[in-house]
C-alpha positions as CSV (number, residue, x, y, z in Angstrom):
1,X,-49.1,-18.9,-2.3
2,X,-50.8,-15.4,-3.3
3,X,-51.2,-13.8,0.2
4,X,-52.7,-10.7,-1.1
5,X,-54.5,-9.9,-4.3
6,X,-55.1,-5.9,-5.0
7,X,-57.5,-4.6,-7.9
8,X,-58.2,-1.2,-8.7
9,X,-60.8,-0.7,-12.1
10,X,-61.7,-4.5,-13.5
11,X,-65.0,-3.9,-15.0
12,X,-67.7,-3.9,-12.4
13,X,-64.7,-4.3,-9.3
14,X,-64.2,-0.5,-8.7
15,X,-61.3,-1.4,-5.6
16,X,-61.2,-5.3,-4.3
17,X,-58.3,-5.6,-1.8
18,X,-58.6,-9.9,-0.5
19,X,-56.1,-11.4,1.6
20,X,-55.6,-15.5,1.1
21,X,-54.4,-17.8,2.7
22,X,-53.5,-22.1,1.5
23,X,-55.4,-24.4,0.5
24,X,-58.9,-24.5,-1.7
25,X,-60.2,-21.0,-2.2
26,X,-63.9,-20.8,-3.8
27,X,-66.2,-18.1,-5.2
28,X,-69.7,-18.0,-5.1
29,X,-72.8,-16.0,-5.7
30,X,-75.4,-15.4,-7.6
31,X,-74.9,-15.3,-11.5
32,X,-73.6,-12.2,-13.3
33,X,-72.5,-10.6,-10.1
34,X,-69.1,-10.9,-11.1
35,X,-66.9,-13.8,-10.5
36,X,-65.7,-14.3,-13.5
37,X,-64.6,-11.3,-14.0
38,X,-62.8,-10.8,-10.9
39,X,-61.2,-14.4,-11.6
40,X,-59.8,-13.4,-14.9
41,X,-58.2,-10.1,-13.2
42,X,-56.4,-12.2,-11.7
43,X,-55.2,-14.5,-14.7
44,X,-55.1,-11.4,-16.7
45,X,-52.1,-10.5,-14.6
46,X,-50.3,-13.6,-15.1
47,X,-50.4,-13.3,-19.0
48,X,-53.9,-14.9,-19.3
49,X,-56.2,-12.7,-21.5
50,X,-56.3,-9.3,-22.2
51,X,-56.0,-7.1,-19.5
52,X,-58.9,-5.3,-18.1
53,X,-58.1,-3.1,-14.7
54,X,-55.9,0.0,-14.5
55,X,-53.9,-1.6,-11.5
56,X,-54.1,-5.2,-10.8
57,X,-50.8,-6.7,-7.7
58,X,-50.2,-9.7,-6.0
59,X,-47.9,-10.8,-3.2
60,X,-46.4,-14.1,-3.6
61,X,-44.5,-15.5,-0.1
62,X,-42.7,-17.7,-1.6
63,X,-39.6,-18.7,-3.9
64,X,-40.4,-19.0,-7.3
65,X,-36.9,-19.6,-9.1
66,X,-37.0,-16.0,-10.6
67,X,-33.6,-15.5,-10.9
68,X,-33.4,-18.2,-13.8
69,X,-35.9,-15.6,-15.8
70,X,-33.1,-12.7,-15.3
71,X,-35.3,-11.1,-11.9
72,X,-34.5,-10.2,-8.5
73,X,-36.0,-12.9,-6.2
74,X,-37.4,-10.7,-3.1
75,X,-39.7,-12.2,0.0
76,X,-42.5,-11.4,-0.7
77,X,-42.2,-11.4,-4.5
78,X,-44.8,-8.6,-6.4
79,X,-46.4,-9.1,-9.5
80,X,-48.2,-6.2,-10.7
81,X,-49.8,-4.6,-14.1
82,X,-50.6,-0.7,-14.7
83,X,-52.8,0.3,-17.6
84,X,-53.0,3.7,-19.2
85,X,-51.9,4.7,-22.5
86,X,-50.2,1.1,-22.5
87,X,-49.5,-1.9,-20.5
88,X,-46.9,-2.4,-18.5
89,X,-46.2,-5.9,-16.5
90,X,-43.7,-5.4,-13.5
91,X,-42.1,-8.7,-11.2
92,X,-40.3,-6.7,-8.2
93,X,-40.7,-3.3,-10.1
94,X,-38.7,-5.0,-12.6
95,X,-40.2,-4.6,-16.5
96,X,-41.3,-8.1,-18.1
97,X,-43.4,-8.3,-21.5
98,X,-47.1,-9.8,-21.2
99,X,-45.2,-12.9,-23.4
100,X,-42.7,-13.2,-20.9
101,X,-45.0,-12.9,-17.8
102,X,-47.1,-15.7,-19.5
103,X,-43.5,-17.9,-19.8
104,X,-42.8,-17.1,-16.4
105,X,-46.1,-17.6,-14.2
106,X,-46.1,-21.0,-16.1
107,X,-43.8,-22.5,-13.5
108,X,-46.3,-22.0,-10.8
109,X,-50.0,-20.9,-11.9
110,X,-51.9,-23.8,-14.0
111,X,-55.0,-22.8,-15.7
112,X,-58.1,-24.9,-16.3
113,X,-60.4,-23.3,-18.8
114,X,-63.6,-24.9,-19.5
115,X,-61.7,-26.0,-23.6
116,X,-58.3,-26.9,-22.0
117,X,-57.2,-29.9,-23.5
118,X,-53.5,-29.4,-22.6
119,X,-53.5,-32.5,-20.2
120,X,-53.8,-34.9,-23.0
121,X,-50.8,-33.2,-25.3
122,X,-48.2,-36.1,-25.8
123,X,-45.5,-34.1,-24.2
124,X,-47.4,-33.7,-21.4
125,X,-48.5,-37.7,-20.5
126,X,-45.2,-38.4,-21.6
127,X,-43.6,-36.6,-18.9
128,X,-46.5,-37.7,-16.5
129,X,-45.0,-41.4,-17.6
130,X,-41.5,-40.6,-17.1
131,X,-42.1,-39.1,-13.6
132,X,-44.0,-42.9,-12.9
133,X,-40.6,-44.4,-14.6
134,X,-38.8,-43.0,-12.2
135,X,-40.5,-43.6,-8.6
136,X,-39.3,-47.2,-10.5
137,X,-35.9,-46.5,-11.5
138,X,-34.3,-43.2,-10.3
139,X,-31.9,-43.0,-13.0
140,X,-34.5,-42.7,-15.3
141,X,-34.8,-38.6,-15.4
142,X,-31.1,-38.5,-16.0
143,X,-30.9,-41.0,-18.9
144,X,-34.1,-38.8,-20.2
145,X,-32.2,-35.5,-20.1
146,X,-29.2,-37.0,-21.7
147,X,-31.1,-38.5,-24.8
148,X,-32.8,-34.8,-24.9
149,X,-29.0,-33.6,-25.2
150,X,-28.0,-36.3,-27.5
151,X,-30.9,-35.6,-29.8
152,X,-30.7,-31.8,-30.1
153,X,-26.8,-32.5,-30.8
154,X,-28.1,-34.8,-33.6
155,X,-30.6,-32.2,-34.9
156,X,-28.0,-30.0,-35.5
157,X,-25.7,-32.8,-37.1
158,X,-28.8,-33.6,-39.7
159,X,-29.4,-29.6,-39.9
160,X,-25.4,-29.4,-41.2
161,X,-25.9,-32.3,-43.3
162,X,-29.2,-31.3,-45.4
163,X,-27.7,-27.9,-45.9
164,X,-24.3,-29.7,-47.0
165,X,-26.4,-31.8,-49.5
166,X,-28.7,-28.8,-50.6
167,X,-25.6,-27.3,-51.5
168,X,-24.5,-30.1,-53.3
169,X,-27.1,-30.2,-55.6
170,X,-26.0,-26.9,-57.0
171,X,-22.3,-28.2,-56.6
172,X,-21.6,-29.0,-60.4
173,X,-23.7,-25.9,-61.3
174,X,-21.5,-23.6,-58.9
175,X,-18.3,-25.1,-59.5
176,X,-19.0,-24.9,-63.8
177,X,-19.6,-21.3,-63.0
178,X,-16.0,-20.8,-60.8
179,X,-14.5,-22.3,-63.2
180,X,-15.9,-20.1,-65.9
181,X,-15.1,-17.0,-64.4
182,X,-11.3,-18.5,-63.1
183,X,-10.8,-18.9,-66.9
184,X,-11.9,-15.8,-68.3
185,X,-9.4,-14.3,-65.8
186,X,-6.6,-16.2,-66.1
187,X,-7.1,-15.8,-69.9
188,X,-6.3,-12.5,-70.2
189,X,-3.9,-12.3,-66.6
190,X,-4.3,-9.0,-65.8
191,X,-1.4,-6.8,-63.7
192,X,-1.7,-4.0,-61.5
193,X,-1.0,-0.7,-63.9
194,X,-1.0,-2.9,-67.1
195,X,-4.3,-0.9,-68.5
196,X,-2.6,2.4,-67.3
197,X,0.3,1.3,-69.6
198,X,-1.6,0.7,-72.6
199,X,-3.5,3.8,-72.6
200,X,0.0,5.6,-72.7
201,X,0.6,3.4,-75.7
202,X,-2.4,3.8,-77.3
203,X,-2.1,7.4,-77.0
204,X,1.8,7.1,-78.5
205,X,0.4,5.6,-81.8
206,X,-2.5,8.0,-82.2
207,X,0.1,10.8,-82.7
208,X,2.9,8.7,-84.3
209,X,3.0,10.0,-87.9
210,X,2.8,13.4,-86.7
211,X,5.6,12.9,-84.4
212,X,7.5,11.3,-86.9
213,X,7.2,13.9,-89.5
214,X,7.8,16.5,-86.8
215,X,11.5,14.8,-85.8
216,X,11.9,15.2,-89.2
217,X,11.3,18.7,-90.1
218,X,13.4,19.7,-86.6
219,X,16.0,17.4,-87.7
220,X,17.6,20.2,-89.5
221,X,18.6,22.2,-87.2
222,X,21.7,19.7,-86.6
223,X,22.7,20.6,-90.0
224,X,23.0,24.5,-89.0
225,X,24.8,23.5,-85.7
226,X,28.4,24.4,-87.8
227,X,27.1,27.7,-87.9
228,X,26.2,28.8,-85.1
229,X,29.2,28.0,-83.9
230,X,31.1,30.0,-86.6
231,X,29.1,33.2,-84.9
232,X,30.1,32.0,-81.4
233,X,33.8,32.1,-82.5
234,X,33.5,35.2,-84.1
235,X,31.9,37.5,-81.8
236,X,34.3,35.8,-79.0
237,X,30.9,34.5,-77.3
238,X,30.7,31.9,-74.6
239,X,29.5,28.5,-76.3
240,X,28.5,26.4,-73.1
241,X,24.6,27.4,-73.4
242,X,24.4,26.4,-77.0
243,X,26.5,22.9,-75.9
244,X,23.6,22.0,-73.3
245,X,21.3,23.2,-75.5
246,X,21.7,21.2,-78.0
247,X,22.8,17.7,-76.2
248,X,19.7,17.6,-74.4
249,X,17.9,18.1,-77.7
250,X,19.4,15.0,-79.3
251,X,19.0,13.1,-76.1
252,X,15.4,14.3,-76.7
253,X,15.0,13.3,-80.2
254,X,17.0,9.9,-79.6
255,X,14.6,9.1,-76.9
256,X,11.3,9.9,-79.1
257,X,12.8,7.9,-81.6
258,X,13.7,4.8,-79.9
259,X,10.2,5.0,-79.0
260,X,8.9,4.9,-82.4
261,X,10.9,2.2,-83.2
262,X,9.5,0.4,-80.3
263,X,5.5,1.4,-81.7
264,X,6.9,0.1,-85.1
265,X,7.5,-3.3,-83.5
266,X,3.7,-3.3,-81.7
267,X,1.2,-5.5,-82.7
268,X,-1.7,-3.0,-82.7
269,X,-4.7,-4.8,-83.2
270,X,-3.3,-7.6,-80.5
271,X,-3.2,-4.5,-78.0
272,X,-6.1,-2.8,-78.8
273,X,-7.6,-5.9,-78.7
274,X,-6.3,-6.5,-74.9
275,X,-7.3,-3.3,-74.2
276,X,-10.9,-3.9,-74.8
277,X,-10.1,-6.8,-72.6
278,X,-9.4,-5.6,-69.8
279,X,-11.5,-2.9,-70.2
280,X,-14.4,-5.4,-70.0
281,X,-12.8,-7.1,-66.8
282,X,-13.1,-3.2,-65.3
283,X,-16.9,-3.1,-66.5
284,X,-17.5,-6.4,-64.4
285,X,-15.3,-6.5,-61.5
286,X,-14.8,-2.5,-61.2
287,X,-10.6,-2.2,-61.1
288,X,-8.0,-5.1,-62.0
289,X,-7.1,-5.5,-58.1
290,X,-10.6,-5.9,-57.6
291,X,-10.9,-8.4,-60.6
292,X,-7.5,-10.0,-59.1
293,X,-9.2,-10.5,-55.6
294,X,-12.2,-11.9,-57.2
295,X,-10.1,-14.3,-59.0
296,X,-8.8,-15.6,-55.6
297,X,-12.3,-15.6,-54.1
298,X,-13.9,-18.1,-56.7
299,X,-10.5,-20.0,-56.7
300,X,-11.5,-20.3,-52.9
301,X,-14.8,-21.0,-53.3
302,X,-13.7,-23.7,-55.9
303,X,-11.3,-25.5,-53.6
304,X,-14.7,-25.7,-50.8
305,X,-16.6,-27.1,-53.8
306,X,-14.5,-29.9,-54.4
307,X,-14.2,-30.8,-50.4
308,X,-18.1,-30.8,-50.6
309,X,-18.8,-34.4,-51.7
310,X,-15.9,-35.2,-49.1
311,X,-17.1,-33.3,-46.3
312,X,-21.0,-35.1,-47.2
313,X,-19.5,-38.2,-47.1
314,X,-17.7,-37.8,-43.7
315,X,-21.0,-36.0,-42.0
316,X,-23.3,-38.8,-43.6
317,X,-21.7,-41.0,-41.5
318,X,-21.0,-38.9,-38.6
319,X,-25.3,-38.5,-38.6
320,X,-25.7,-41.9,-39.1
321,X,-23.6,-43.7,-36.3
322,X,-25.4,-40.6,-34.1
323,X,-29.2,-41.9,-35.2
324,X,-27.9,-45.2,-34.3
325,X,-26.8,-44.3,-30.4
326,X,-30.0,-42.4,-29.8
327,X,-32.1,-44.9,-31.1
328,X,-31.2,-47.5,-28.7
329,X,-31.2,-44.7,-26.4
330,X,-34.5,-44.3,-27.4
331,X,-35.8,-47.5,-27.1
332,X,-34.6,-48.0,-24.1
333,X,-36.6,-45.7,-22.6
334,X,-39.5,-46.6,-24.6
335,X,-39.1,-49.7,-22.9
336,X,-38.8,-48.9,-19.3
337,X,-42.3,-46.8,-20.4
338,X,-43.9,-49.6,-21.9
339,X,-43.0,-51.1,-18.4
340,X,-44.4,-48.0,-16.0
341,X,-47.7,-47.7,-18.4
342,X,-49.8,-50.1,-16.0
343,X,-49.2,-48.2,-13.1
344,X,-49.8,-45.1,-14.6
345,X,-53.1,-46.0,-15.7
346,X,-53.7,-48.1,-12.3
347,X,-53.5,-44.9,-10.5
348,X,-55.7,-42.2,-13.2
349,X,-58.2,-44.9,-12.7
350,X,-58.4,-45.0,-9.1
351,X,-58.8,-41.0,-9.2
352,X,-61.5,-41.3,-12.0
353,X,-63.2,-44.3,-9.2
354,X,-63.1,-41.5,-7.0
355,X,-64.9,-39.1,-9.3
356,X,-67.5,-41.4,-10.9
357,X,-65.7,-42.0,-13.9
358,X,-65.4,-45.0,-15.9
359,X,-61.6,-46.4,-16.4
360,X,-59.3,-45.1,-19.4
361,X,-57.4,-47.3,-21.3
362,X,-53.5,-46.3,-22.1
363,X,-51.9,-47.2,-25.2
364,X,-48.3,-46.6,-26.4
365,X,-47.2,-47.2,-29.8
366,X,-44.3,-46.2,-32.4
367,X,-43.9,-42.7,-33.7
368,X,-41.3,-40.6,-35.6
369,X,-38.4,-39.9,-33.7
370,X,-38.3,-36.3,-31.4
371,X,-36.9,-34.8,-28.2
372,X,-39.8,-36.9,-26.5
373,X,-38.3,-40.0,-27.9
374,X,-40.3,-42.1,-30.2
375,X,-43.3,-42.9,-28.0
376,X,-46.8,-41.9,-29.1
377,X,-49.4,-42.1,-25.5
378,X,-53.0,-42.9,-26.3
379,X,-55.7,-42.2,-24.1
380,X,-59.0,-44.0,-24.0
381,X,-62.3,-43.5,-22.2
382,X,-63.8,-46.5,-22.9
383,X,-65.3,-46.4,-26.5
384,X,-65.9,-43.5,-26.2
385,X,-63.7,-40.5,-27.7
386,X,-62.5,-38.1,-25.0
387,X,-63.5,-35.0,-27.8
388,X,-67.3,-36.3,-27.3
389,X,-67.9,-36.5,-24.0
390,X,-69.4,-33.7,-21.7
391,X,-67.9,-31.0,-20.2
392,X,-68.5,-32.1,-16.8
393,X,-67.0,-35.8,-17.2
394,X,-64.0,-33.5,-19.4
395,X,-63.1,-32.0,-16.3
396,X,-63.3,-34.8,-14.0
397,X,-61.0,-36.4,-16.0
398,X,-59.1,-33.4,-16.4
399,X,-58.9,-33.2,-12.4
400,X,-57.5,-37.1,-12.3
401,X,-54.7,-36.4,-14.6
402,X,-53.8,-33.2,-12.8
403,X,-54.2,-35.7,-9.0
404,X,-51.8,-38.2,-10.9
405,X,-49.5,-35.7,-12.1
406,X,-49.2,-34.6,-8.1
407,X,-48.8,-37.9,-6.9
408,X,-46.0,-39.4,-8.9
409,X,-44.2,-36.2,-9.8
410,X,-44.5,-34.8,-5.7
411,X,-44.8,-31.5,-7.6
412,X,-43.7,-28.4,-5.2
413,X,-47.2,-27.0,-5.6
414,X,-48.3,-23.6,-7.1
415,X,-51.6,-22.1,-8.2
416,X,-54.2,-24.0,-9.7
417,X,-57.2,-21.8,-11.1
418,X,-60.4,-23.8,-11.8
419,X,-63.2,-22.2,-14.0
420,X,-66.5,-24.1,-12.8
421,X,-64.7,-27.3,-12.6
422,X,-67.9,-29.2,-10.5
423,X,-70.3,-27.2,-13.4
424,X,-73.3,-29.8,-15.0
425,X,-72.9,-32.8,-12.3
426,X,-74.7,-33.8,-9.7
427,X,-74.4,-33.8,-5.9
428,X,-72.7,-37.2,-5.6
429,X,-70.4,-36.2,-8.6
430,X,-70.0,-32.9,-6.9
431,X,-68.7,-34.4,-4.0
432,X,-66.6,-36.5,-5.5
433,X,-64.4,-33.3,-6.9
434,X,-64.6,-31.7,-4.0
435,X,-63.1,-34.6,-2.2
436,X,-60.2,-34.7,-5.3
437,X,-59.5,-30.9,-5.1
438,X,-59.0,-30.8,-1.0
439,X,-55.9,-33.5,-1.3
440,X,-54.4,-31.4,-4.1
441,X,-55.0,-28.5,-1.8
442,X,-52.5,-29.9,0.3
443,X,-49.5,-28.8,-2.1
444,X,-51.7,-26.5,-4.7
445,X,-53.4,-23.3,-3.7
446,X,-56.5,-23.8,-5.3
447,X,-59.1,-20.8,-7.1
448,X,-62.2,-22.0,-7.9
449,X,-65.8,-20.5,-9.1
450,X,-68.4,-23.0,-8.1
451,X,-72.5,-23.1,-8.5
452,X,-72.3,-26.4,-6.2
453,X,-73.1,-26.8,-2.3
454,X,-70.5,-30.0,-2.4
455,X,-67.3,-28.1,-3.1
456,X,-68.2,-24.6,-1.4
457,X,-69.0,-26.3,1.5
458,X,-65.0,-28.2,1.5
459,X,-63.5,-24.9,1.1
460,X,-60.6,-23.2,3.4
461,X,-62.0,-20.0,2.5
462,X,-65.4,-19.4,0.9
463,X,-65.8,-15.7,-0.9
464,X,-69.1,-14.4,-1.7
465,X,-69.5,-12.1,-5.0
466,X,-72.6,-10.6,-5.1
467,X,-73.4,-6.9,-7.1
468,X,-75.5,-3.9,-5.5
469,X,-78.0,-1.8,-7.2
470,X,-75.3,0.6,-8.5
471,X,-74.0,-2.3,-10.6
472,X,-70.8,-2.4,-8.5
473,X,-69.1,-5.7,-7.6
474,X,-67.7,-6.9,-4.2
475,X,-66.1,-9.4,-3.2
476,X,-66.5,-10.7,0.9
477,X,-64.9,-13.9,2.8
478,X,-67.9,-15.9,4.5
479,X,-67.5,-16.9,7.8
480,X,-69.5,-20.3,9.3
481,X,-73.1,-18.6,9.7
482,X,-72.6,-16.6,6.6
483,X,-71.2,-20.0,4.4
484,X,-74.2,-21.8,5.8
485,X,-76.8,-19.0,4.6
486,X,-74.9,-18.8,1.1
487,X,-75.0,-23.1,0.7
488,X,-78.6,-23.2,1.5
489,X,-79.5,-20.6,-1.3
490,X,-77.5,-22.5,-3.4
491,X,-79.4,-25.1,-2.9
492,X,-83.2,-23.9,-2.7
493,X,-82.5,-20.5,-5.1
494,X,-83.4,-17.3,-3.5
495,X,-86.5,-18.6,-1.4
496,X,-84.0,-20.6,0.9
497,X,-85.8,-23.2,3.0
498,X,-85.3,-24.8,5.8
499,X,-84.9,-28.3,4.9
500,X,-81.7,-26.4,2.1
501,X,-80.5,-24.8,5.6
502,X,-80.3,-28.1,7.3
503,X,-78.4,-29.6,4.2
504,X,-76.3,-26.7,4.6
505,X,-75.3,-27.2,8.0
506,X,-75.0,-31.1,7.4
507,X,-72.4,-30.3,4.6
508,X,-70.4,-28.3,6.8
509,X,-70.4,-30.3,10.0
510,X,-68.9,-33.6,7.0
511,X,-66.4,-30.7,6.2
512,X,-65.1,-30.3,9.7
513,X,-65.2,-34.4,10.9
């Protein structure tokens, strides 16, 4: 899959330009020379650790489904990374976050480090099972995606309901407090330009007595009215102004007093006390509109609260009828699990033959119900726990689950990156993963670091890393005479011999039969 890989600055690599081509891929040489480091350049560009070059690029021939993750998909596709000030991750010069780079490349690239223990997560055997449940009934994958529908549908059902009864435990709490406030409201039933009008009155009484006194005293000028008149006559003078004059002053005087009667009939202390009323609505609610539209809020919010123990009692149901169909959904495919288990474990255990392994034992049992169902997968190596057994029978088991997963899923392929995968065994064990990792080569593009003969020697392409005296790495593709030199020193140390030269060439003429 990665034709070209292009690295510019990882550590000790000061340029490394390889081309690749399918199949098993493995590095060698001597330790601390550097293939480690050039291995995690390139995981470090797929999201894997922390970047380390300023300029890592690949070329990918192939299509990878990138327009699902919002990219361009392009023949050949580019990954690259830059690092200066910052990172920056690029998928056909288009911008992508480290996170989403990691998401991404997880379609295609798996990564073995020597602590995974991802192959034994229950989502993963689980869906290792379900691909076996389907090689029996086809129908299986769609019945498993429509349970994974019908469950997140009933998720959000039980999500409704626990906030519905959450709220209902406040319910009487909430609704005393509505009720509260709706009464303290409709108590005093405030209207629009009501407190406007009894500030006007309130003013009125505070100058009453004056005002009363003052009609008084001006009263008398009525009493002079015959008078004035007298003068009008006399001096032949035009009466009209003092006519207007003085009806607009009785109208005047009439009006004010009208308006005292009206004070007279007032109960002041009941208005003052309304006053203070409403004033203390204004405090609260800021303006009697305001304190009106609150009044309709909580008589809203009232209304929902008594629909609350109707609405529980409707969802309740609604969740419970829905726990009921995806439980027998459920079960059904626990069943038809329960059924393909033997044939799973018959074929893990004819990889693990292969690889000098003793069997595992699969169990299924019971758990609380998920998006994977209800089924809980067990793996056993014997009686012994898979956490206490040695790296080197970790991986091999590792590599049978991975040879399973192939076989019954006919996985597309991709990238598999091994780190020392063959590391602590012996020649026969050696072999055995070497034999393992060239039938997965047939759909996986395999990376591997090795310290053993047995898979170098199987390899499609066999690199050398080896560092000069200026502490610089480099990185060289082996050709026959060259692989043969490199096996035998991997077999005899530096002082190669020729009985490790003959073994050499013995592994390499098994490779080619």
């Amino acid at each position: 899959m990665i034709e070209r890989l292009l690295i510019k600055n990882q550590l000790s690599f000061k340029a490394c330009d390889i081309q690749f081509k399918k199949g098993l891929i493995v590095f060698t040489g001597p330790s601390g020379a550097g293939k480690s480091v050039l291995m995690q350049g390139l995981l470090s560009l797929f999201g894997y650790g922390e970047p380390m070059a300023d300029m890592i690029e690949c070329t990918i021939e192939r299509q990878l489904g990138l327009n699902e993750f919002g990219f361009e998909e392009e023949m050949p596709n580019i990954f690259k990374y830059l690092k200066t000030k910052s990172v920056r991750y690029f998928v056909n010069e288009q911008n992508i976050s480290k996170r989403g780079m990691m998401e991404l490349s997880r379609t295609f690239v798996n990564y073995l480090s020597v602590k995974d223990n991802s192959e034994f997560e229950n989502e993963k055997l689980l869906v290792l099972l379900d691909g076996v449940c389907v090689t029996k009934n086809p129908s299986h994958r769609d019945e498993v995606l429509k349970f994974e529908e019908e469950y997140r549908a009933y998720k959000i059902l039980k999500e409704e309901l626990d906030e519905l009864e959450a709220q209902a435990k406040k319910v009487e709490e909430l609704k005393e407090f509505a009720r509260f406030e709706i009464a303290k409201i409709n108590e005093i039933s405030p209207k629009i330009g009501e407190d406007e009008e009894l500030l006007a009155f309130k003013k009125s009484l505070s100058k009453k007595e004056k005002l009363e006194l003052a009609l008084k005293n001006a009263s008398a000028i009525f009493n002079a009215e015959a008078y004035v008149y007298d003068v009008l006559s006399l001096t032949d003078a035009s009466s009209t102004f003092f006519d207007e004059c003085m009806n607009e002053l009785r109208a005047l005087f009439e009006k004010e007093s009208e308006k005292l009667e009206a004070l007279d009939e007032i109960d002041v202390e009941a208005m003052l006390d309304r006053i203070e009323k409403i004033a203390g609505l204004k405090k609260r609610y800021g303006s009697i509109e305001e304190t009106l539209k609150h009044l309709e809020k909580r008589q809203l919010e009232l209304d929902k609260y008594e629909n609350i123990a109707f609405e529980k009692g409707q969802l309740t149901k609604e969740v419970a009828d829905k726990l009921v169909s995806i439980m027998e959904q459920a079960q059904q495919i626990s069943r038809r699990r329960k059924e393909a288990l033997p044939l799973l474990e018959a074929k893990i255990n004819d990889y693990l033959m292969q690889l000098y392994m003793p069997s595992i034992y699969l169990s299924m049992e019971e758990g609380p119900l998920s998006l994977l169902g209800v089924d809980i997968l067990r793996v056993e190596l014997g009686k012994v726990d898979l956490k206490k057994i040695s790296s080197g029978e970790y991986n091999r088991v590792r590599l049978a689950f991975i040879a399973t997963h192939n076989h019954f899923l006919q996985a597309d392929g991709g990238i598999l990156v091994l780190d020392e995968i063959d590391a602590n065994l012996s020649g026969k064990e050696s072999m055995s993963v070497a034999n393992v990792l060239k039938q997965l080569s047939t759909k996986y593009q395999i990376f591997a670091i090795s310290h053993q003969p047995q898979l170098s020697s199987t390899a499609d392409m066999h690199f050398i890393v080896t560092k000069g005296i200026n502490q610089e790495s480099n990185v060289h593709l082996l050709d026959d005479n060259a692989r043969i030199y490199e096996l035998a020193r991997m077999i005899s140390g530096e002082n190669i011999t020729d009985e490790a030269v003959e073994f050499a060439k013995s592994l390499i003429k098994s490779r080619d039969l």
